[in-house]
Each structure stands twice: as structure tokens, then as C-alpha cells.
C-alpha positions as CSV (number, residue, x, y, z in Angstrom):
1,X,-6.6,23.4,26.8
2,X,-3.8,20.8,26.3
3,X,-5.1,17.4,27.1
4,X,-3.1,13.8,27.7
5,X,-3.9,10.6,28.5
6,X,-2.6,10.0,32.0
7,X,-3.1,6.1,31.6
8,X,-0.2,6.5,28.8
9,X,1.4,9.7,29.8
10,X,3.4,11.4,26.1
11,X,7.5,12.2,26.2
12,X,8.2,15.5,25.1
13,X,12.1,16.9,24.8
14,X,11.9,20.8,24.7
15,X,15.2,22.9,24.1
16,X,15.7,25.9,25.7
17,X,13.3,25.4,28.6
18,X,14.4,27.6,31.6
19,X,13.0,31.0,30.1
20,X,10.4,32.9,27.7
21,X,8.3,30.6,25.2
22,X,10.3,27.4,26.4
23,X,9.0,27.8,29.9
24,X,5.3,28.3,29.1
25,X,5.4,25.3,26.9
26,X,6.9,23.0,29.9
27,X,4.8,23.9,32.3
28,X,1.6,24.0,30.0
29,X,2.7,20.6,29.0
30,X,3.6,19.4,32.2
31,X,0.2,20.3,33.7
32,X,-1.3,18.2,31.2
33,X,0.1,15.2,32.2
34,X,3.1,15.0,29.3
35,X,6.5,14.2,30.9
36,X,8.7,16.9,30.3
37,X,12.5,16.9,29.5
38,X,14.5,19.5,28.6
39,X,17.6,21.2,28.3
40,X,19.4,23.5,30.1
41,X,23.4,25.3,29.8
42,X,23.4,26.9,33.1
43,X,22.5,24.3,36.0
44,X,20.9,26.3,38.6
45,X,18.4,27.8,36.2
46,X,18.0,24.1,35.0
47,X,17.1,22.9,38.6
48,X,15.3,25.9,39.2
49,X,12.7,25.1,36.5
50,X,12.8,21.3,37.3
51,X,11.9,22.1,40.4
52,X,9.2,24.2,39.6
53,X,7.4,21.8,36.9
54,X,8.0,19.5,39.5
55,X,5.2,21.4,41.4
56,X,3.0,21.2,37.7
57,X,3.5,17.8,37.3
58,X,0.8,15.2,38.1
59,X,1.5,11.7,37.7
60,X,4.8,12.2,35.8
61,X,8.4,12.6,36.6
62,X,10.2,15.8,35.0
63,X,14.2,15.5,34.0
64,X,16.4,18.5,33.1
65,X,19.7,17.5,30.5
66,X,22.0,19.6,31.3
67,X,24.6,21.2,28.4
68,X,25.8,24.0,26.1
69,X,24.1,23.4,22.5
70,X,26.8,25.6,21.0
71,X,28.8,22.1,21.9
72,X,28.3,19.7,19.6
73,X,29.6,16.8,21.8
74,X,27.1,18.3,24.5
75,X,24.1,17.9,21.9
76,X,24.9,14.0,21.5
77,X,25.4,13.5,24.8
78,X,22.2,14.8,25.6
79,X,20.4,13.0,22.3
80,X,22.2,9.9,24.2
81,X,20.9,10.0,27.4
82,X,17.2,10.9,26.2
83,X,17.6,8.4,23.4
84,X,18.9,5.5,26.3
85,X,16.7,6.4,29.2
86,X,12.9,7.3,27.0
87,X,13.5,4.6,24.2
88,X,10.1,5.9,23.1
89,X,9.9,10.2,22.4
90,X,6.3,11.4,21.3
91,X,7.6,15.1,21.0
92,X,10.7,17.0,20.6
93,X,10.6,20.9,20.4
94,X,13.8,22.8,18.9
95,X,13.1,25.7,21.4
96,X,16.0,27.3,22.1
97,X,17.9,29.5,19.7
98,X,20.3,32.7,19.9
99,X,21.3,36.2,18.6
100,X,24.8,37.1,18.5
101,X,25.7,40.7,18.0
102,X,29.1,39.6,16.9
103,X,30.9,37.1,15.2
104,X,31.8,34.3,17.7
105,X,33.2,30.4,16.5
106,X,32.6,27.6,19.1
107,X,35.1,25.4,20.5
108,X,34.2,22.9,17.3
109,X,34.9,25.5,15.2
110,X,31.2,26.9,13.5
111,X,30.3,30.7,13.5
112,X,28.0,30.7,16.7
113,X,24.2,31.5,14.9
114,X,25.1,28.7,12.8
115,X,25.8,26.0,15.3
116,X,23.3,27.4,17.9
117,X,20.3,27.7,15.7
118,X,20.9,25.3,13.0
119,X,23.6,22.2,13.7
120,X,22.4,21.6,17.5
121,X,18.5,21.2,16.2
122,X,19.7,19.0,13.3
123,X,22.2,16.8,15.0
124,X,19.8,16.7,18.2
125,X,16.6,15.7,15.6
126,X,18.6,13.1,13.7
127,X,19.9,11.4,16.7
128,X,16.5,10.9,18.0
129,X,14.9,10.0,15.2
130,X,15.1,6.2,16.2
131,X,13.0,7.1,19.3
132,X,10.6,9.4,17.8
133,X,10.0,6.2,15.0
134,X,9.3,4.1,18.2
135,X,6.4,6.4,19.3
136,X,4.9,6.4,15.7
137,X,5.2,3.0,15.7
138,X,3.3,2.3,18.8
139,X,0.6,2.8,17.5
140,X,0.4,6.7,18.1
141,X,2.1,9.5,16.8
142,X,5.1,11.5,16.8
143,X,5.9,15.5,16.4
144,X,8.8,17.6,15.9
145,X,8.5,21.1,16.5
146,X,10.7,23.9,15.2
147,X,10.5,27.3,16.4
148,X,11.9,29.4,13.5
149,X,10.7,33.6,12.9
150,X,9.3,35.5,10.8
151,X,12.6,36.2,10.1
152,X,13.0,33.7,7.8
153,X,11.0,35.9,5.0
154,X,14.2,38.8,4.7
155,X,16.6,36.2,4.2
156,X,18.7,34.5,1.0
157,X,21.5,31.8,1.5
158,X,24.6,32.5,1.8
159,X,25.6,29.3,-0.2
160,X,29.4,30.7,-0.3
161,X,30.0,31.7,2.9
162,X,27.2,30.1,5.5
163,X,28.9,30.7,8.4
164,X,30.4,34.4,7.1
165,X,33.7,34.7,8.0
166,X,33.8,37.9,6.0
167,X,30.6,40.4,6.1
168,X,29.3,39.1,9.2
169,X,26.0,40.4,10.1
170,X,24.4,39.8,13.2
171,X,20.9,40.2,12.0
172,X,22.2,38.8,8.5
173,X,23.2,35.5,10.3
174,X,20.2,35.4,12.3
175,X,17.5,35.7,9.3
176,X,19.5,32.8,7.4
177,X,19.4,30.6,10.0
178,X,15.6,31.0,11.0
179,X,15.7,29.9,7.1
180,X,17.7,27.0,7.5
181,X,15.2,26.1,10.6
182,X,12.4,26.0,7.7
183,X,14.5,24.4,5.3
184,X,15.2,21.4,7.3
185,X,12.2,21.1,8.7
186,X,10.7,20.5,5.1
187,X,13.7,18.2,4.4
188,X,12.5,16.3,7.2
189,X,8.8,16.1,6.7
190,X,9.7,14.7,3.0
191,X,12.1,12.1,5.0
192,X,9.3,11.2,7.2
193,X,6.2,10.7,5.0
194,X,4.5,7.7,5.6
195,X,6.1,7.2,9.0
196,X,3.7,8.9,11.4
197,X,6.3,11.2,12.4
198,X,5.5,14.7,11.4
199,X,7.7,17.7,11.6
200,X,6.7,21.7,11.2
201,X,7.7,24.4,11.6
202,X,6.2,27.9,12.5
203,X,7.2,31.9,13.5
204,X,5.5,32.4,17.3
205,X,5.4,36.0,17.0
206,X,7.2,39.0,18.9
207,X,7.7,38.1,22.0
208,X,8.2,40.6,25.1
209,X,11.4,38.3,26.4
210,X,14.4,38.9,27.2
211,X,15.6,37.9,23.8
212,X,18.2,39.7,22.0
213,X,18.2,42.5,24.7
214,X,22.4,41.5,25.4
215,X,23.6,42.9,21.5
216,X,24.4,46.1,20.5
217,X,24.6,47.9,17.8
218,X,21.5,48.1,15.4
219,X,19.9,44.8,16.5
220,X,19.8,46.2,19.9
221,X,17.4,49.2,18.7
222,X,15.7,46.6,17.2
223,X,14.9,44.6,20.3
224,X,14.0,47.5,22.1
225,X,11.9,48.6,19.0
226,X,10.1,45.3,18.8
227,X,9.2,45.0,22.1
228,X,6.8,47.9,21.9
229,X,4.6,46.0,19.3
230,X,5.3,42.4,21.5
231,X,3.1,39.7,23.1
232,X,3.7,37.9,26.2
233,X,5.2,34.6,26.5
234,X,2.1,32.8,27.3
235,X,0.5,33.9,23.8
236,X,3.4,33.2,21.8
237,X,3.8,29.3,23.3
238,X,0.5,28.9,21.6
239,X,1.4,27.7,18.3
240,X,4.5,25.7,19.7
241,X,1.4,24.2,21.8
242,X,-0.7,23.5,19.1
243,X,1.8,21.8,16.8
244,X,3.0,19.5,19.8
245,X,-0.7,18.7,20.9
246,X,-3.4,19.2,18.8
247,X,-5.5,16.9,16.7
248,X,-6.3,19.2,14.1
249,X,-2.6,18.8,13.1
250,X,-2.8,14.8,13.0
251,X,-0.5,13.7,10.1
252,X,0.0,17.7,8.7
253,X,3.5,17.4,7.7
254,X,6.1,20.0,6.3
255,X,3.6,23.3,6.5
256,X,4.9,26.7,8.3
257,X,2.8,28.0,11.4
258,X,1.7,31.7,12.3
259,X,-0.8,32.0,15.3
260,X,-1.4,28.7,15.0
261,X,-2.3,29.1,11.3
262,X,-0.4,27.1,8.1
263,X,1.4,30.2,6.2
264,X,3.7,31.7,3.7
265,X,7.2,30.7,4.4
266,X,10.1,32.5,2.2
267,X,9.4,30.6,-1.0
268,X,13.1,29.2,-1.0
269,X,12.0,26.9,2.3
270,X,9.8,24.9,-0.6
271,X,13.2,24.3,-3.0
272,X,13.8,20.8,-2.3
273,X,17.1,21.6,-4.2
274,X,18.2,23.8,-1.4
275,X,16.7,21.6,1.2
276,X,18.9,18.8,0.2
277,X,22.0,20.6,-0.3
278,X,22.0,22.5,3.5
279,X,20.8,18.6,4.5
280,X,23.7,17.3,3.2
281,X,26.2,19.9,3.8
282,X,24.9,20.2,7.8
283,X,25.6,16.2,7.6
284,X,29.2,16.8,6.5
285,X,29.8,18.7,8.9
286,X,28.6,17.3,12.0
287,X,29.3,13.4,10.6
288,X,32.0,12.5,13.7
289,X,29.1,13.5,16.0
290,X,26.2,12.0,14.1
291,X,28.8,8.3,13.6
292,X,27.6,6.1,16.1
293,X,31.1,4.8,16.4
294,X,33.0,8.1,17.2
295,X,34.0,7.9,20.7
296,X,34.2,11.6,22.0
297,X,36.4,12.9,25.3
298,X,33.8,13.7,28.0
């Protein structure tokens, strides 16, 4: 049972909110007194879910941030709003992430997996790092939560060709970024030691969503095959739940989750020489977003 003090109700900023794991961890939250934010592309799914934790809600006020995460300029705009209107964030939750069956590059110009699953959740994290500092420094402490997979384990980098413009892969590109979720989530937890902001990562299991069900090819026998061995939504929120909430995991920093559970990780997420090079390539690559200074069209 999630628990919150209502006196001093906790910010939380969950990605990918409107369906499967997302969901069940806004509205568990929600009922237990956290205000909830989160993010949403489409936006009558968006206020359809607002609405609804509206109903879960108690003494709190529930906000829905609408944009595409494959958009870079989207994902600061967002970090902006939360960062300007909740000057204090207790916990954010990189939810959301995508399968695509083929090779797609977003209007800024990354291979879709890449930007959807990795640059968003980085550019979103560091951008609201000022906010999650304020809620460590208040005397509590703050969380960051990163849904990666299993998926992580059948992966290697593709140090040469991250974004595969030749090769491409859908599953390929999948497993490396569920990697690179682990990877900078490590990078981060080093970053943040001593702060009293944490940051973990963990795999939430096979989930019976509707996840993965729109590709073809082989990954769509996969989803189909994977669903016969899956657990519901509500039991794979669990260790999303328990990272963002629990006191057993005060101050546990940079571990890897399974049913709610520290675990084996592919052994390159510990390589602090890989960590800090996808760090600092990711930061090349998004720095006109991550510069304070850059004024993007709207």
C-alpha cells in the first residue's frame, strides 16, 4: 500500500501515463495522496486520464503536459512548464517508451527508438534536475525512476552506428536502447551521490499491454508470443511503485530492479567507461535543447 503524507503532499512527473503500467502507477499514486503529472501526445487520451485521476485524487490537483517525446523541443517545453510551475519535483518516472518495427527519423533528425527511449528521458531528467535537487534539499528525498527490460541483457552497443542507419533492427534497436536506459541511469546515480537524489532503474516484467502489438514482421510474433507468458498491468507497476515510494529503497542509488528485487543488469550497464561516453555523446547531441539560452520556434 502506497502511503503519503497529505499535510505535505509529494510531486511526481510520470511519462507515458494514459495506458498500461503508466496508468496504474498514476492512479496508485494519485490515490495516495501524491500529485500526479504526466505526459501525454494525444490530447483526448490525456484529458481522458486527467479526468479520471481526477476522480482518484484526494486533496491534490492532477495536471496532464501535453506533447510528442519523439520532439525534442516538445520534451523541454514540457521539462519547462513542470520545472516553472512545481519548483520542487519529489519524483519523476521515465515511463513511456516505444517499438518501432521500422526505421523511422524524427523531425530533429534521430532514428525513432533512439530519441523515444533514450534522448527524451535524458534531456527530460537533466532539465529537471534543478527541481528534483530542491526536493532533496528540503529536507526529504528525491527519486528517479527508469523503466528499462529485460531486454537490456541481449544487447551490445552499437558504438559506430547508434542510431543504425544501415542494419536496422527493430528488436536490435530496442534491446540497445533498454541498455542505454540502464546505462544512464548508473551515470546518473554516480552524478547524484551525496545529493539525496537517487536514480534506478529496473525491468517490470511482461506485461499483457498493448505494447508492441502495431509492428510486424518477427517482433510481432514476438508480442503475440510473449503475451501468453504476461502479467497484468497492475502487477507490473509494482516495482515502478516501489522505487518511487518505498522506504526500503531510501538512499539505494544506481541498482537495477526485478519484482521489486536489486538484480543482474547486462554487465556493460556497470562500465563507467561506457556510461560516460553515451553521457556525453547524448549531451552533444541534444546540447541546443539542453542550452538554457536557445530560444526554440513554438
Amino acid at each position: 500500500m502506497v502511503t503519503v503524507d497529505s499535510a505535505s503532499p509529494k510531486v511526481v512527473l510520470i511519462t507515458g501515463a494514459t495506458g498500461g503500467i503508466g496508468k496504474v502507477t498514476a492512479l496508485e499514486l494519485a490515490s495516495a495522496g501524491y500529485q500526479v503529472l504526466f505526459t501525454s501526445r494525444d490530447a483526448s487520451k490525456g484529458h481522458a486520464v486527467l479526468k479520471e485521476l481526477q476522480t482518484y485524487s484526494q486533496q491534490t490537483v492532477p495536471e496532464v503536459y501535453l506533447g510528442d517525446l519523439l520532439n525534442m523541443g516538445d520534451v523541454r517545453r514540457i521539462a519547462l512548464e513542470v520545472a516553472a510551475r512545481h519548483p520542487k519535483l519529489d519524483v519523476l518516472i521515465n515511463n513511456a517508451g516505444g517499438v518501432f518495427g521500422e526505421r523511422g527519423v524524427t523531425m530533429d533528425g534521430f532514428e525513432s527508438t533512439f530519441a523515444f527511449n533514450h534522448l527524451s528521458p535524458f534531456l527530460l531528467t537533466t532539465l529537471l534536475l534543478p527541481n528534483l535537487n530542491t526536493a532533496a534539499d528540503a529536507g526529504g528525498q528525491a527519486r528517479v525512476v527508469n523503466v528499462s527490460s529485460s531486454a537490456n541483457q541481449f544487447s551490445r552497443m552499437r558504438w559506430n552506428d547508434l542510431q543504425f542507419s544501415t542494419g536496422y533492427s527493430g528488436f536490435s534497436a530496442y534491446n540497445q536502447s533498454k541498455l542505454m536506459n540502464v546505462l544512464f541511469s548508473n551515470a546518473l546515480a554516480r552524478r547524484l551521490q551525496g545529493s539525496g537524489v537517487t536514480s534506478n532503474s529496473l525491468h517490470p516484467g511482461i506485461i499483457n499491454t498493448g505494447f508492441g502489438k502495431t509492428v510486424g514482421g518477427p517482433l510481432r510474433a514476438l508480442y503475440w508470443l510473449s503475451n501468453l507468458f504476461a502479467i497484468s498491468v497492475q502487477q507490473g507497476a509494482q516495482t515502478s511503485l516501489y522505487l518511487a515510494t518505498s522506504p526500503e529503497v531510501d538512499g539505494v542509488s544506481g541498482q537495477y530492479f526485478v519484482k521489486q528485487k536489486p538484480a543482474q543488469a547486462n554487465p556493460l550497464a556497470t562500465d563507467q567507461q561506457a556510461q560516460e561516453r553515451l553521457w556525453a555523446l547524448s549531451e552533444e547531441l541534444l546540447s541546443k535543447w539542453l542550452d538554457p539560452a536557445t530560444v526554440l520556434p513554438v
